[in-house]
MITOR-307431 format. One record per residue (C-alpha): residue in one letter; x, z, y. Coordinates in steps of 0.2 Angstrom, whole numbers, plus 5000, padded with zeros to 4 digits. Example, Ala and Ser with C-alpha at 12.3 -4.5 7.8 and 13.67 -1.06 7.14 Angstrom:
# MITOR-307431
a506250394978 s506850364995 
***
This chain:
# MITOR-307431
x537245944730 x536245874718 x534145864723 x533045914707 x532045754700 x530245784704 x529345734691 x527145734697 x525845744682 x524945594681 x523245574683 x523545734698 x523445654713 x521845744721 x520345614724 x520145644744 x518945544757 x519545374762 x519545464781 x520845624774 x522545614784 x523245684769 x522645504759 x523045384771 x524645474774 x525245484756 x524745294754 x525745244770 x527245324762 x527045254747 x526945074751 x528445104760 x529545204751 x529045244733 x530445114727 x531645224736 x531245384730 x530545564735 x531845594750 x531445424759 x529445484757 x529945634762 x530845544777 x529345434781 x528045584781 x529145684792 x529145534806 x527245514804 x526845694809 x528145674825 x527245534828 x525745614829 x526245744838 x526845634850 x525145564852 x523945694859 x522145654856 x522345514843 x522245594823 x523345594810 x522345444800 x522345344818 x524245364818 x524745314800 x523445174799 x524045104815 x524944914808 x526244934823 x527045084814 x526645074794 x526644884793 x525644914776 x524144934785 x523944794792 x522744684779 x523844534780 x525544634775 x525944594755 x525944794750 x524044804760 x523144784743 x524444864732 x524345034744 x522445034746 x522145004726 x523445124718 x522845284710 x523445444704 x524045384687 x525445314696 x526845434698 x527745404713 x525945414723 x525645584713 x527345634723 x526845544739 x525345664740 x526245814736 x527545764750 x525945714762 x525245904760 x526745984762 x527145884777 x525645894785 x525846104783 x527446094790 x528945984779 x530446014786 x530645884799 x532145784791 x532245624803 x532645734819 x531445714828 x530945524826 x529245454829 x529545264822 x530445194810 x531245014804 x531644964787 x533344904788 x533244744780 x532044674793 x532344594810 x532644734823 x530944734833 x530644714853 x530444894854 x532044944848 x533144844857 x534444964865 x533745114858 x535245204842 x534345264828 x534245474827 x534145454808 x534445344792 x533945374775 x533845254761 x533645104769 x532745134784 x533445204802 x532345314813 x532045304830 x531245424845 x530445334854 
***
């Protein structure tokens, strides 16, 4: 089965505060996804909102812009400029804020149940050590943690 291509409008993705979950959740799956495509954002955003649930008490801007689970945040990682300084006349980040509202209303939850993920091509970190990913999905394997 073939997914339909989404194509965004430039110049559509909404101006929202610096502090919006919906923003600093459509950036953090942007930097880490957008060269993927729509269903590893979608993949992304669906982990971020377990993770948040799986973090009473903390919102979903503390949760995405936390380094330990979207490296991106972190001011020393090479996409930390390219994520903060990106706008709505690129497309792929038009997309990542579509997926971002629909996730935060309730995306399907693709990753079953993951709260933390690991890009493939990197080193498998202390905290994954034993654990088997529930998911993987362009490049990336999915972990609950």
């Amino acid at each position: 089965m073939t997914r339909p291509m989404l194509v965004p409008e430039p110049d559509r993705a909404p101006s929202l505060p610096a502090d919006s979950g919906q923003d600093a959740l459509a950036r953090a799956i942007w930097a880490h996804g957008h060269e993927r495509g729509v269903r590893a954002m979608e993949a992304l955003a669906a982990m971020a909102l377990n993770a948040r649930h799986a973090l009473p008490g903390r919102s979903l801007v503390q949760v995405v812009r936390d380094p330990a689970l979207f490296p991106a945040w972190g001011p020393a990682d090479p996409r930390h400029g390219l994520m903060l300084a990106v706008d709505g006349s690129d497309l792929s980040f038009a997309a990542a804020h579509r997926i971002a509202r629909r996730a935060i209303g309730g995306l399907d939850l693709i990753v079953s149940g993951a709260n933390r993920f690991l890009d493939e091509a990197d080193p498998l970190p202390a905290w994954a050590d034993g654990l088997m990913p529930v998911a993987a999905l362009a490049g990336f394997s999915f972990y609950r943690v």
